[in-house]
C-alpha positions in Angstrom: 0.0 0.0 0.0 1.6 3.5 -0.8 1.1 6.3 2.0 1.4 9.7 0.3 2.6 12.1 3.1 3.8 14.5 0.3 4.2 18.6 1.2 2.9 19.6 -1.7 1.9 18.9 -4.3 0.1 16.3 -2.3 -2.8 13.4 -1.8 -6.3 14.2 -3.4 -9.2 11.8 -1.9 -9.3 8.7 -3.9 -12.8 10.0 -5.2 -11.9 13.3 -6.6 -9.0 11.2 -8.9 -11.7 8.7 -10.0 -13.9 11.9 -11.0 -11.0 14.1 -12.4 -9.5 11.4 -14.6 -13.0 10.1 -16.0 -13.9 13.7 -17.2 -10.4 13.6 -18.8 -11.8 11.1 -21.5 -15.7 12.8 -21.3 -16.4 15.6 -19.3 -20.4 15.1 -18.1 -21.1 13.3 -21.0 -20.6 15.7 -23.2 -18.3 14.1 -25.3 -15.6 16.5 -24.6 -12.6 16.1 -22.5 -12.5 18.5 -19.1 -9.1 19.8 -20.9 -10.7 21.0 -24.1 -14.2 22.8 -23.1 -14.5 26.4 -23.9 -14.1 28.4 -20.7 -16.7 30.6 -21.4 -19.4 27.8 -21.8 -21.9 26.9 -19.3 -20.2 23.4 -19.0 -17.1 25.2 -17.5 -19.6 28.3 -16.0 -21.1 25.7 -13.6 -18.0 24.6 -12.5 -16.8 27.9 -11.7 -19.9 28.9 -10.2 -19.9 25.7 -7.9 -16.6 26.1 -6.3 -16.9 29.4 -5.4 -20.8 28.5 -4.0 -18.8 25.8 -2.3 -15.5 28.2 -0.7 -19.1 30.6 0.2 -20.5 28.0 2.0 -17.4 26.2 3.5 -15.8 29.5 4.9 -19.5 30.8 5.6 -18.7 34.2 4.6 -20.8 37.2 4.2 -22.1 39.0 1.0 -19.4 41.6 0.9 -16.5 39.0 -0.1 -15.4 38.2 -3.6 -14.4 34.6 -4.2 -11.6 34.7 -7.3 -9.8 31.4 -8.2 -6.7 32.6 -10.4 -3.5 32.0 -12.2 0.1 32.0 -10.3 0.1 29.9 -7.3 0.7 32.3 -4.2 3.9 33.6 -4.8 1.6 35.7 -7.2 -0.1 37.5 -4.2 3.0 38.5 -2.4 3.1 41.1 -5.4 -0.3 41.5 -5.7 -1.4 42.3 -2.5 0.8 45.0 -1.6 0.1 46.2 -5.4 -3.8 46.7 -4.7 -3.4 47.5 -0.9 -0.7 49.5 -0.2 -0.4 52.9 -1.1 3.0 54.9 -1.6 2.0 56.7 1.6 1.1 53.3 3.5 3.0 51.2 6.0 2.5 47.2 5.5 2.9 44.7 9.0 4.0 42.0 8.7 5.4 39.0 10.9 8.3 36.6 9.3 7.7 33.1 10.3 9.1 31.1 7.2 10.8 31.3 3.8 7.2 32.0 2.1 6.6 35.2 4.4 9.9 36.5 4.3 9.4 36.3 0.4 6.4 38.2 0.7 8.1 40.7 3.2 10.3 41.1 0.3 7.9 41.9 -3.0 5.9 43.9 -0.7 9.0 46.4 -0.1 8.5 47.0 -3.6 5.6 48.9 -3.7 5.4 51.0 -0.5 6.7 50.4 3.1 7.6 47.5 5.3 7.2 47.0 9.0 8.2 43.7 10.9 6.3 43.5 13.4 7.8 40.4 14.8 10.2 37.3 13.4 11.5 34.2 14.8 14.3 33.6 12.3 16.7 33.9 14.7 15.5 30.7 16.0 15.4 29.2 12.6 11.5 29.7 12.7 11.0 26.8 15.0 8.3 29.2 17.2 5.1 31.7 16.4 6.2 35.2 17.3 3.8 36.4 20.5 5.2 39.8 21.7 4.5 42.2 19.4 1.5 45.2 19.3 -0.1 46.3 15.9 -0.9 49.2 16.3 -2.5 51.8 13.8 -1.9 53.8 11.5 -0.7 50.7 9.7 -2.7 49.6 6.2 -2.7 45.9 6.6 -1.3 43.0 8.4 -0.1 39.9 6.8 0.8 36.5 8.1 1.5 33.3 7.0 -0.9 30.9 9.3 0.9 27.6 8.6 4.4 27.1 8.1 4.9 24.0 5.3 9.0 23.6 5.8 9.3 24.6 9.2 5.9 23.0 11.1 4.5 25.9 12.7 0.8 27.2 12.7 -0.9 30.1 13.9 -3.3 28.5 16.3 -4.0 32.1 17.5 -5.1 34.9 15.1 -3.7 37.9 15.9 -6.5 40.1 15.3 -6.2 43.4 16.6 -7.2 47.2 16.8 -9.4 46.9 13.4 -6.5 46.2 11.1 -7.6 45.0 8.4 -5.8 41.1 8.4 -4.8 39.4 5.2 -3.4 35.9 5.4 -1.8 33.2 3.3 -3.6 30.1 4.1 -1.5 27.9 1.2 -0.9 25.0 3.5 -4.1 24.9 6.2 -6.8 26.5 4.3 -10.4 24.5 4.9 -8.2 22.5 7.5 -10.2 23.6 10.8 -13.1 25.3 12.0 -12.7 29.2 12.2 -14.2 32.3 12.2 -12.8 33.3 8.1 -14.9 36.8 8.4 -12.3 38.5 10.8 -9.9 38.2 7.7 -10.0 41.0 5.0 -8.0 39.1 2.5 -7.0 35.2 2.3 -4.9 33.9 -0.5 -3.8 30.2 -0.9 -2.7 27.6 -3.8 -4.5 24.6 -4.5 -2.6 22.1 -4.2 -2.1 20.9 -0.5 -6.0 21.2 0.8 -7.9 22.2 -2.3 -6.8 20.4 -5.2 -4.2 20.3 -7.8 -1.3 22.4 -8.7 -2.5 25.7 -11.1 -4.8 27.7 -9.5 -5.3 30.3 -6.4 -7.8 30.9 -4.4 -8.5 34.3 -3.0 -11.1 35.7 -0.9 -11.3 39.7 -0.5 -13.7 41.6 1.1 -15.0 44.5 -1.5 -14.6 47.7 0.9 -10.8 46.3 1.1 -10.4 47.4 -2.9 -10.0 50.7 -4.8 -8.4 52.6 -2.0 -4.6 53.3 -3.4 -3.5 55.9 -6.0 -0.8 53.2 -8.5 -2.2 52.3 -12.0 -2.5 49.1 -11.6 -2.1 46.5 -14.4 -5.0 44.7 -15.3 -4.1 41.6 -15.0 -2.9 42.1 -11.2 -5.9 44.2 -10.4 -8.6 42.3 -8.1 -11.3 45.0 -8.5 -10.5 43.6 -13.0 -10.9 40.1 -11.9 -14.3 40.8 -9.5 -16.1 42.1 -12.7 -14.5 39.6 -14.9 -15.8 37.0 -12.0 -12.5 35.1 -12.6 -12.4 35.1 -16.3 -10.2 38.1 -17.4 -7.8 36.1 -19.1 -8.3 32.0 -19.8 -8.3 30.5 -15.8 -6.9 27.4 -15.1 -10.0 25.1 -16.2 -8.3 21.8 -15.2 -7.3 23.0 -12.1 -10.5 24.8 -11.0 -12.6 21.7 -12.1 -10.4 19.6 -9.5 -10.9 21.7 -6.5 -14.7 21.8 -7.1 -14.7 18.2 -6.6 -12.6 18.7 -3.5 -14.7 21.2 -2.0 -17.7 19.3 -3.3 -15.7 16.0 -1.2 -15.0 18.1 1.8 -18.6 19.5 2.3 -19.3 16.0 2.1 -17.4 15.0 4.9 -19.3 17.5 6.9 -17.4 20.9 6.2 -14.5 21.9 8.3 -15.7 21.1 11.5 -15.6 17.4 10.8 -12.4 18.0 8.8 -11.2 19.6 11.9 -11.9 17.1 14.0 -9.8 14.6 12.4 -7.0 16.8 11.7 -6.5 16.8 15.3 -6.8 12.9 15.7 -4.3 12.4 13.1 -1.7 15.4 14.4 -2.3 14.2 18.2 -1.8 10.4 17.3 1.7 11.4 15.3 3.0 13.5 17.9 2.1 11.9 20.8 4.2 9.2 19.6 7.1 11.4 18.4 7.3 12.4 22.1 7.8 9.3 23.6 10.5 8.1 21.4 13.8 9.0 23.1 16.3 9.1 19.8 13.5 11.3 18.3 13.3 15.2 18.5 9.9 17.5 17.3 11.7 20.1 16.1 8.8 22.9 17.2 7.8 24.1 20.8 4.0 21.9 21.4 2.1 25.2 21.5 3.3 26.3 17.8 3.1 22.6 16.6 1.4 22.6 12.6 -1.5 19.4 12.1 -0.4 19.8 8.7 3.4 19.4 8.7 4.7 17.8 11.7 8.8 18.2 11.1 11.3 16.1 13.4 14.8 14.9 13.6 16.9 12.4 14.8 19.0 13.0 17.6 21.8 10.6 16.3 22.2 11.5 12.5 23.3 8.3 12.0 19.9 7.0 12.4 18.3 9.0 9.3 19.1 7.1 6.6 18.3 3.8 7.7 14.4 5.2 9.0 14.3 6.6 5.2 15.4 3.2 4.1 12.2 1.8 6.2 9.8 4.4 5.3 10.6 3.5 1.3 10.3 0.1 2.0 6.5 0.7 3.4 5.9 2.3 0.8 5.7 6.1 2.2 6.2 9.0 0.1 7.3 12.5 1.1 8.9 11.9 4.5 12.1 13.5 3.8 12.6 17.2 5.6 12.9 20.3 3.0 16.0 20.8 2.0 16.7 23.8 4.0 15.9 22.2 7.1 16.9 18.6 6.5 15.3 15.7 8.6 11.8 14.7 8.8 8.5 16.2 7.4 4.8 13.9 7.7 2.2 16.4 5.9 -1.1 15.1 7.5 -3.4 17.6 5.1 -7.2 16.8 4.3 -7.2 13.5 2.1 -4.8 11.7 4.2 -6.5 8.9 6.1 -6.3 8.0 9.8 -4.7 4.9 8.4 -1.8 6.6 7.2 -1.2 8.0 10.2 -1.8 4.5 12.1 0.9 2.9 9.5 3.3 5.2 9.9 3.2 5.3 13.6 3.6 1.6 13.8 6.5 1.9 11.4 7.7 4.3 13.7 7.2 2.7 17.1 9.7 -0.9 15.3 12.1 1.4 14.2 12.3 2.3 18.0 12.5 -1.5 18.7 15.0 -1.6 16.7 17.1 1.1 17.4 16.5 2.6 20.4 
């Protein structure tokens, strides 16, 4: 059996790749394959109109937020948020917890200025920043609420003295139960939670818009893509068809509280087991600890290429730590069963047998 515990790109529910690779060869029996229907025909219209009915629903959000699905994976909205935000006149907060918002931090400084609030590089982002103030007159805040490489997530939003809060959700998005109104702008790629690799979701609220002096191109202009609902330019049909059906399977499941409630099952069971294994070190404090990532090493280095010669042998995929941070990474996103968890924890606990 083959475990996918992949960062990202990563695992799709068995029924959204039975869906997706049927419409391939005949898209709703139309004759036509999912990768050659016009966009602007009702068979792609519905599909477009679903997911975003579905991220409405999902996120509950009120009538005052645009739902856009678009090209450029998030990377994309580290320079287009600050274009459409922040004014020449503006200041822009932000808190560094990772490589992805230290990118951000660093397109933003582009088009306006930059204050960092808080960062915990010095600790090579192994902790969630706490003491810091945001404090008006700032323009927006920005954090990254999960942390892929490093394992951290948010687990408290720091919402504060109306400042309008704009988050990238690339790696947690739909992953818990939360209150998705008290953000002003949430941005996140596909393909960990929502699908496949090609399209971005964003969710604005409308009064957010139209407030800074720039031209701004068309193509990187939200208010253009609100009226275009999505469509200014070809969108990624492929992509936008597969996180429908993901959305569609997630509501399924019973929404995010359900999904919620798993996500803790599976992080608790993983971690609960990390800690009582002596040669094994988490490599984030408990309170900052990510459900979605859960990164470790081994104390003795010695020990990590024969675990990696185990987990291979199981046949579990994506284990290995990112590059920049070496040792261990077990993504635990939507689609990956309790199972998985359960296997790899009992692959775990003989390797301990073994070596401990």
């Amino acid at each position: 059996m083959i475990h996918n515990f992949n960062a990202g790109p990563s695992i799709l529910p068995d029924q959204v790749l039975q869906e997706a690779s049927r419409a391939i060869i005949n898209f709703n029996d139309s004759g036509l394959s999912i990768l050659e229907i016009g966009h602007r025909t009702p068979l792609f219209e519905s599909v477009l109109d679903e997911a975003r009915s579905l991220v409405r629903e999902l996120m509950n959000l009120p009538s005052d937020y645009e739902v856009l699905f678009l090209h450029g994976g998030a990377t994309t909205q580290f320079m287009t948020v600050p274009l459409n935000l922040l004014d020449e006149a503006g200041t822009a907060a932000y808190i560094d917890t990772g490589v992805w918002s230290s990118k951000a931090i660093q397109y933003a400084k582009q088009f306006g200025k930059v204050k960092v609030l808080a960062s915990s590089q010095e600790a090579n982002y192994t902790y969630i920043p706490k003491n810091f103030s945001v404090d008006p007159p700032v323009t927006y805040l920005h954090i990254t609420t999960n942390n892929t490489i490093y394992g951290t997530e948010w687990h408290k939003i720091p919402y504060s003295n109306g400042v309008p809060v704009v988050a990238d959700m690339s790696s947690d998005i739909f992953s818990r139960e939360m209150d998705y109104s008290k953000f002003d702008l949430i941005y996140a790629g596909a393909q960990k939670n929502m699908g496949a690799a090609g399209t971005t979701l964003v969710v604005v609220k409308k009064s957010l818009l139209g407030k800074v002096q720039r031209k701004i191109p068309g193509i990187m202009d939200y208010q253009k893509h609100i009226e275009a609902g999505s469509m200014l330019n070809t969108p990624p049909v492929f992509a936008i068809y597969v996180s429908m059906l993901t959305l569609r399977w997630l509501k399924a499941q019973g929404g995010t509280a359900a999904i919620d409630q798993l996500n803790t099952k599976k992080a608790a069971l993983l971690y609960d087991t990390l800690d009582r294994i002596p040669f094994i070190k988490p490599t984030v404090a408990k309170e900052d600890r990510s459900r979605m990532n859960v990164c470790f090493v081994m104390k003795d280095p010695a020990l990590e290429q024969p675990f990696m010669d185990k987990c291979k042998a199981a046949g579990m995929y994506g284990v290995k730590g990112h590059r920049s941070v070496g040792g261990f990474r077990i993504s635990l996103y939507n689609a990956l069963p309790l199972s998985s968890v359960e296997d790899i924890v009992a692959l775990i606990e003989d390797f301990a047998k073994t070596h401990g």
